[in-house]
N, C-alpha and C positions, 0 to 999 in steps of 0.2 A: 149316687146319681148326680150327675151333673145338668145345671139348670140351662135354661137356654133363652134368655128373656130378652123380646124385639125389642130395638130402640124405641118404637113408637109406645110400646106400653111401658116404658117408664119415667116416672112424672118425680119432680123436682121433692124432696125428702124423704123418698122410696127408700129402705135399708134393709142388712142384711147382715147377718155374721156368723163369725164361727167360733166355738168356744173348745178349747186344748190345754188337757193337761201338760207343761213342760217338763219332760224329765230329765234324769242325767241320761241315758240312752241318747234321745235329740239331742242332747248339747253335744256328745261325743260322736255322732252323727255329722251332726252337721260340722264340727270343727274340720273331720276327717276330709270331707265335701270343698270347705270352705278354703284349709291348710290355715285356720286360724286357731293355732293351740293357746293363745294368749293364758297365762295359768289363772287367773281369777276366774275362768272357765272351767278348767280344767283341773285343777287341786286347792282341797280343801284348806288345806294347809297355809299354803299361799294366800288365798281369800281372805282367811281369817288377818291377813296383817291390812288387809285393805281397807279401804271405809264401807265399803260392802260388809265383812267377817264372817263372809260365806260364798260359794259358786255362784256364779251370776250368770245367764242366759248372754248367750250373744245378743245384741241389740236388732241383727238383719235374721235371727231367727225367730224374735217375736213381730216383725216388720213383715216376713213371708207368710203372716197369718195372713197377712193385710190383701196379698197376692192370691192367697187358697182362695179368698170370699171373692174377689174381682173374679176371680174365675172360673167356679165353681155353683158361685150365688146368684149373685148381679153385678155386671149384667151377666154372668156364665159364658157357656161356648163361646167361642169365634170372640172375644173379647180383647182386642191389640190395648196390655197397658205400654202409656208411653210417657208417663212421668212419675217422679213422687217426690213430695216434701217429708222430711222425717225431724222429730224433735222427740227425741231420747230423755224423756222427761223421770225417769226412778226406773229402776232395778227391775229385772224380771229373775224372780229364787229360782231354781230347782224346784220341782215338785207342785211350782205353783200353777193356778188357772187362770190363763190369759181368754178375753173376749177379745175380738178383733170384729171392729164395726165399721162400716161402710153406711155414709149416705151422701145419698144425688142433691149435687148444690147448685147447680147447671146445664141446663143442656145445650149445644150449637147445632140447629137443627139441617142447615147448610151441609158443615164435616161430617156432621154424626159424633161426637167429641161430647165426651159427658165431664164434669169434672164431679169427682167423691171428695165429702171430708172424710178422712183413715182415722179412729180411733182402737187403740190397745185398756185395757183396763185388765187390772188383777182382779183377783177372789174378794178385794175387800171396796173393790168400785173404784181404786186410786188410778187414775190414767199414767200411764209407762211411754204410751208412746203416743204419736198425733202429729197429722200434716195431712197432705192432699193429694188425691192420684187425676192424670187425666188420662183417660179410655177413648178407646175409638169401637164404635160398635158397628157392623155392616145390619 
């Protein structure tokens, strides 16, 4: 179900997330989607010569967590995103569990323009990824 939460009832540290198992599946998923077969995604073999030493998530597939929650969570429905900052801070494995967190640092009650800080974090709390969205909500 998708949420559908009015601009007026959302107040400035309001959050929300989604938490996803990443597999090889998504990864080959989305590569196919993206036409990004880069091999540290895509073969083990390869990875292993990298400073990774293993398959690595695309970075904009743990970032489209970031997207699921803007629009899905909060603000949900009808939710125009229309920026993001990203900083690819560590690795997202195969098989691992990313949370993707959202909260309201702003609102412009004028636009309707919210801005979010976007947080990623693994299974073990280490943040992977982090920046900022700005929304427009009707």
């Amino acid at each position: 179900m998708v949420a559908d939460v009015k601009y007026e009832d959302i107040k400035i540290g309001d959050s929300a997330s989604v938490v996803k198992k990443v597999t090889v599946e998504d990864v080959e998923a989305f590569a196919k989607v993206s036409t990004d077969t880069n091999p540290v995604h895509m073969s083990e073999e390869f990875a292993q010569t990298t400073m990774f030493k293993h398959r690595i998530a695309h970075g904009m597939l743990g970032a489209g967590l970031i997207s699921a929650v803007l629009g899905t969570k909060l603000p949900g429905a009808n939710t125009i995103y229309m920026g993001q900052t990203l900083q690819f801070l560590a690795p997202v494995y195969l098989d691992e569990t990313i949370t993707a967190t959202v909260t309201c640092t702003e609102k412009n009650d004028e636009k309707h323009r919210m801005k979010f800080e976007t947080i990623c974090t693994n299974e073990a709390g280490k943040v992977v990824i982090k920046g900022e969205a700005l929304v427009m909500k009707k």
